[in-house]
LUMVO-168264 format. One record per residue (C-alpha): residue number from 1; x, y, z. Coordinates in nm, 2 decimals, always signed. Layout:
BEGIN
dose:xx:yy:zz
NUM:X:Y:Z
...
END
This chain:
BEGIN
dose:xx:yy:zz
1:+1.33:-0.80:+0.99
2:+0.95:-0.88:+1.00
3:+0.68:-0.81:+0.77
4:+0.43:-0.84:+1.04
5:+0.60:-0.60:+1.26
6:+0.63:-0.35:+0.98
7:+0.23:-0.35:+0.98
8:+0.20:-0.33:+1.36
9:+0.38:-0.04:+1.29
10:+0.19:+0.13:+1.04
11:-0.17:+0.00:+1.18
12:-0.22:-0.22:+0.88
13:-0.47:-0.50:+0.98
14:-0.63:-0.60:+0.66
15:-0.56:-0.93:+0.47
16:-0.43:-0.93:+0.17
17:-0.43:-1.20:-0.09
18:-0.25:-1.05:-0.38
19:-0.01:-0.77:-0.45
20:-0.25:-0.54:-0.58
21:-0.30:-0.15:-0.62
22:-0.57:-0.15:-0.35
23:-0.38:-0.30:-0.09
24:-0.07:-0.05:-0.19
25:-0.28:+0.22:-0.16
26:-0.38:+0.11:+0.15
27:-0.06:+0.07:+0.30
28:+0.15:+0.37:+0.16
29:-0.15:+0.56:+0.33
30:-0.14:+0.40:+0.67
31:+0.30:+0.42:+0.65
32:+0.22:+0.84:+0.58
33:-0.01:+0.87:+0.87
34:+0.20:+0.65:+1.14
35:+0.57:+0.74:+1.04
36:+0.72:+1.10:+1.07
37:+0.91:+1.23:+0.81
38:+1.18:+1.36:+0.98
39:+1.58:+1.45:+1.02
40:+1.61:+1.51:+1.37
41:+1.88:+1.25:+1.39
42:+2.14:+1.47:+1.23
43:+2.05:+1.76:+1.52
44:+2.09:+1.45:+1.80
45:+2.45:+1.34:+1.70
46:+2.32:+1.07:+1.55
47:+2.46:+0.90:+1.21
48:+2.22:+0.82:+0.92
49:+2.32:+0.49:+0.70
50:+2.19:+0.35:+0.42
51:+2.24:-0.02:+0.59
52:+1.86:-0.10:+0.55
53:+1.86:-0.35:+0.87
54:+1.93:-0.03:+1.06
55:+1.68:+0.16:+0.88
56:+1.43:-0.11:+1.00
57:+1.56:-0.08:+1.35
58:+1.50:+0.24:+1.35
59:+1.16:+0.32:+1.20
60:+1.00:-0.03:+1.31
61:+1.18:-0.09:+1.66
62:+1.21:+0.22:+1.84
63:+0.93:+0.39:+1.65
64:+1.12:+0.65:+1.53
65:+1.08:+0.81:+1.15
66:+1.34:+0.91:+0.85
67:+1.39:+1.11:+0.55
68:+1.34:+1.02:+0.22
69:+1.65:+0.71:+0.21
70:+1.49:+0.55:+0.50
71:+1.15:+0.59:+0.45
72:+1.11:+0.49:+0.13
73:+1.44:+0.20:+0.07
74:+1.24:+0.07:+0.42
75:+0.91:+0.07:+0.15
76:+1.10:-0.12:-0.11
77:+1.16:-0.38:+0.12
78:+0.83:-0.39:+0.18
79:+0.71:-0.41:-0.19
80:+0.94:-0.67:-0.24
81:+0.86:-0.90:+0.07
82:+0.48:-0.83:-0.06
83:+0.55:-0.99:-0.43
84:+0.54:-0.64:-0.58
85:+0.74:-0.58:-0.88
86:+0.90:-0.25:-0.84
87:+1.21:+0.01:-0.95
88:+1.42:+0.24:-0.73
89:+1.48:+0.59:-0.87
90:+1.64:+0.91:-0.78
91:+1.48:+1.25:-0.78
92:+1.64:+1.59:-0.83
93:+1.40:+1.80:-0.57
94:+1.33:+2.18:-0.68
95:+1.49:+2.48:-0.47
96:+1.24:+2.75:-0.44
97:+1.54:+2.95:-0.37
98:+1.75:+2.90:-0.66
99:+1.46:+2.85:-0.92
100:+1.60:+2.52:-1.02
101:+1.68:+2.15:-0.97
102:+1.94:+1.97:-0.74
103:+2.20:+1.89:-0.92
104:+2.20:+1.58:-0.71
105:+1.97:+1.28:-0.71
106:+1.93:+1.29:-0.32
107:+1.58:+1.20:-0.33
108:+1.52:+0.83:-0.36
109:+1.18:+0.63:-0.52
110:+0.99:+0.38:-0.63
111:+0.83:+0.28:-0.94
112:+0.58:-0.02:-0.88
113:+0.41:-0.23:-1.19
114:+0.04:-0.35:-1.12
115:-0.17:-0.51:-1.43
116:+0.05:-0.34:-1.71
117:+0.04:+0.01:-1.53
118:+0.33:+0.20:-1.35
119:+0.25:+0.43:-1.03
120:+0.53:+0.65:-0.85
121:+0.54:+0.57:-0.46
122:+0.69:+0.80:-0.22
123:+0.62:+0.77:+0.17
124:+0.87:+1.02:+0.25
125:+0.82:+1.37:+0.18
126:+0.68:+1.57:+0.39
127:+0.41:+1.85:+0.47
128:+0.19:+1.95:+0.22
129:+0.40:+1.86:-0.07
130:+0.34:+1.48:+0.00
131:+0.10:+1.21:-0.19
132:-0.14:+1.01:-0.03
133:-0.13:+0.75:-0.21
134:+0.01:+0.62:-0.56
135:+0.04:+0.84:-0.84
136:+0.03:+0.70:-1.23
137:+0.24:+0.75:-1.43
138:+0.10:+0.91:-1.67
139:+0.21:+1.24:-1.88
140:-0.02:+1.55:-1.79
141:-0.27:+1.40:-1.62
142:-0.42:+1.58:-1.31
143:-0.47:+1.33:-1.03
144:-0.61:+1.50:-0.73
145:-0.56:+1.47:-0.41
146:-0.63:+1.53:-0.05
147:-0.34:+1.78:-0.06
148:-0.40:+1.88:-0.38
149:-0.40:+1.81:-0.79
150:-0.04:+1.62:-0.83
151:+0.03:+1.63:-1.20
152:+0.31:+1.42:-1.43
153:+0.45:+1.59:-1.67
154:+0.71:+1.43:-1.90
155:+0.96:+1.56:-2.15
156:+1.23:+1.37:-2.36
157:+1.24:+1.14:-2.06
158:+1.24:+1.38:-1.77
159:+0.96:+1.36:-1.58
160:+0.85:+1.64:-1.33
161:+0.65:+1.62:-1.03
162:+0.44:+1.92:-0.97
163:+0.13:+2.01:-0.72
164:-0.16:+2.28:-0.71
165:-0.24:+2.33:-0.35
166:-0.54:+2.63:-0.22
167:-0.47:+2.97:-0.12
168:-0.31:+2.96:+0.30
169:-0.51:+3.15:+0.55
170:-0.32:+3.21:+0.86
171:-0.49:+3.33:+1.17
172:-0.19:+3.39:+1.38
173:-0.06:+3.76:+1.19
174:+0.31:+3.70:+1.36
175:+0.33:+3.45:+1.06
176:+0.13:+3.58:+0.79
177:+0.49:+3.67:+0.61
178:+0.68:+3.34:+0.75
179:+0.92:+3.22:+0.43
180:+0.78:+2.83:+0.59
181:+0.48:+2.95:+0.38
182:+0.41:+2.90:-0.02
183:+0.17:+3.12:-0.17
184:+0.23:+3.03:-0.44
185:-0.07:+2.80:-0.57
186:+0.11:+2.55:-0.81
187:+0.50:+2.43:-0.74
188:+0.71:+2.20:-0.89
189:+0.87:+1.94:-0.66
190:+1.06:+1.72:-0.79
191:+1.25:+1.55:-1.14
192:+1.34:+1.23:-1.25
193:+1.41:+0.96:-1.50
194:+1.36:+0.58:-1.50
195:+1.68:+0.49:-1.46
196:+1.69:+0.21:-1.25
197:+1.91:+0.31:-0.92
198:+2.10:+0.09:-0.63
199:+2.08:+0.22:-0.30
200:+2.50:+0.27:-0.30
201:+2.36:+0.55:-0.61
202:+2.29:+0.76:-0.25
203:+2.57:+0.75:-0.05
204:+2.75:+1.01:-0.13
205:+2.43:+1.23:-0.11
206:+2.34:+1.07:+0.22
207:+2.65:+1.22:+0.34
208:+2.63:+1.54:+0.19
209:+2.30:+1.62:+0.36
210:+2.46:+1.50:+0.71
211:+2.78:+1.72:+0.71
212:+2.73:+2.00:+0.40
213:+2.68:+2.34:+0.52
214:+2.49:+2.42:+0.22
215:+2.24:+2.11:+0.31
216:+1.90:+2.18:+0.40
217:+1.91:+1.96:+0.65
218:+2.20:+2.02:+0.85
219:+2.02:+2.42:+0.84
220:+1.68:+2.29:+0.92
221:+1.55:+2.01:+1.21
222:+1.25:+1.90:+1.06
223:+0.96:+1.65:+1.15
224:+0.60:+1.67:+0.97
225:+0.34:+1.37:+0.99
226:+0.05:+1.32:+0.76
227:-0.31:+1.35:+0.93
228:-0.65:+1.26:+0.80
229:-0.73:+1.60:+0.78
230:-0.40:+1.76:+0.68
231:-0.07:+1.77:+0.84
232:+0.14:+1.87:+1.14
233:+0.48:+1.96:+1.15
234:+0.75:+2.10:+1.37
235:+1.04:+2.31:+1.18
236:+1.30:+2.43:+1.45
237:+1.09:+2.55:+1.72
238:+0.77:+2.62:+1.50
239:+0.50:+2.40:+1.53
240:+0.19:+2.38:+1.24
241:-0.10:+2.22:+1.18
242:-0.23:+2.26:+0.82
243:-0.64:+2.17:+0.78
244:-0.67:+2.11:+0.40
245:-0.97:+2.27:+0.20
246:-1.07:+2.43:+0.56
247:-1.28:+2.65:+0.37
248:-1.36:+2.61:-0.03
249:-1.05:+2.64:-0.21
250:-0.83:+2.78:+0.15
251:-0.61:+2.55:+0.39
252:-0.56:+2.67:+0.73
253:-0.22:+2.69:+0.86
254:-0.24:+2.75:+1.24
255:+0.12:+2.81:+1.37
256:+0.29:+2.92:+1.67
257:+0.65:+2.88:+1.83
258:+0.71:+2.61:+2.06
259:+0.94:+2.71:+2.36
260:+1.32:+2.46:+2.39
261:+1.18:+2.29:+2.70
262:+0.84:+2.21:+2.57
263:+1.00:+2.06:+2.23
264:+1.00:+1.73:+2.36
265:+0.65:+1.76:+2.46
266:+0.55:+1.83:+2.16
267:+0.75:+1.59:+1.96
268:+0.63:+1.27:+2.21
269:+0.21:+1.40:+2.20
270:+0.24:+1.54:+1.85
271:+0.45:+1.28:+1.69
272:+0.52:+0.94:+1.90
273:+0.85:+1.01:+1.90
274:+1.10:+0.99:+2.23
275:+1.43:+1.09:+2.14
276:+1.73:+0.89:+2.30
277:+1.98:+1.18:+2.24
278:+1.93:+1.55:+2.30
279:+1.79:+1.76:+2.02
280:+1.87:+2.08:+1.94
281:+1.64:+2.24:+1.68
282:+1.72:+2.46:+1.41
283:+1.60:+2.68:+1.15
284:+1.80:+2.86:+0.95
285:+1.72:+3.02:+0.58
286:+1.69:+2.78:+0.34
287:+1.45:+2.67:+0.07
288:+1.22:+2.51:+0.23
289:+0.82:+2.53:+0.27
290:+0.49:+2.37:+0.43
END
């Protein structure tokens, strides 16, 4: 496990002298825009693990990307090979479905400390709902974005991660009622508390996702990448690309369906990714949204 290759991955080239919150915003950007987030492995046959020299192998070897346990306990080891001090957390993310949170902490993050301040990183979200870069820590304090305003709100030690995007305009009509679409203009994404967590904390939720019928992920292939402008993404066989603030206050959402045989087209030009076992794609109703 290289440091050096992990910024070959990620097109990091700058020198840095100190671990501070320039250079992490600097290279939480570049990992956003260079690794997918992404769960195809579960719709290849492949086995997910939280064994972190695999998770390297994975995302900084054969250039492929992860969810949330991969991306971002591969990001920890960064910070920590960079002289960062940092925290892992779990997240409870909100189902738009059920109007409430996870009852499991399945989403995994980091808390980093620069100069006396604390700043949430996540590299591993996905579409729209992802930050760019760092967000304080901070109680009701709008932080905008290229996506959006993100916005901390805490209350007797939950904190809540929510977003205010812009209104979608989408030019193909097939879509203009797709449920991959949230109107609505502000969303909550995510809870959590400080409490520090080890990475055995997700195990049992690592599994869940792989093998539960009720998972999102075992109902939905997914794979979105961050762009300067916006992001793409390919859910099952629909394939997006989302322009942020396209027009004052509107993001455009141009979608269309991809056909089986060009999926791995589009997954190698769209995304860098060549998949070493056959995918099958998959979108089935669940709560899930650009």
């Amino acid at each position: 496990m290289n440091l050096d290759s992990y910024f070959e991955r990620i097109g990091f080239n700058d020198p840095f002298d100190k671990a501070d919150l320039e250079t992490l915003k600097n290279i939480h950007r570049q990992h956003i825009l260079s690794i997918p987030f992404e769960n195809l492995s579960i719709h290849c046959g492949e086995w997910i693990t939280m064994d972190l020299e695999s998770v390297y192998n994975k995302i900084v070897k054969i250039n492929r990307g992860g969810w949330c346990c991969e991306n971002n306990q591969l990001f920890s080891w960064v910070l920590k090979e960079m002289g960062y001090t940092y925290t892992t957390l779990g997240a409870r993310v909100f189902n738009s479905f059920k109007n409430e949170f996870s009852p499991l902490e399945s989403h995994l993050i980091n808390k980093v400390l620069i100069d006396g301040k604390e700043y949430i990183t996540d590299v591993s979200f996905g579409v729209s709902s992802q930050i760019c870069h760092p967000i304080e820590l901070v109680s009701g304090k709008d932080q905008p974005q290229l996506p959006g305003v993100f916005r901390l709100v805490e209350e007797s030690g939950v904190w809540i991660l929510e977003k205010t995007g812009r209104k979608p305009f989408i030019p193909n009509e097939s879509f203009a009622n797709s449920s991959l679409v949230n109107k609505s203009l502000t969303k909550q994404l995510y809870s959590f508390t400080l409490t520090p967590r080890g990475y055995d904390h997700f195990q049992n939720t690592t599994k869940f996702h792989q093998t539960s019928p009720e998972s999102l992920f075992t109902n939905k292939s997914i794979c979105s990448l961050q762009t300067p402008t916006g992001f793409k993404a390919l859910i099952g066989w629909t394939y997006s690309e989302v322009t942020y603030n396209y027009q004052d206050g509107i993001d455009l959402f141009d979608m269309k369906d991809i056909a089986n045989d060009e999926i791995d087209k589009v997954l190698k030009e769209e995304f860098s990714l060549s998949l070493l076992n056959k995918h099958t794609p998959k979108n089935m109703k669940a709560g899930y949204t650009l």
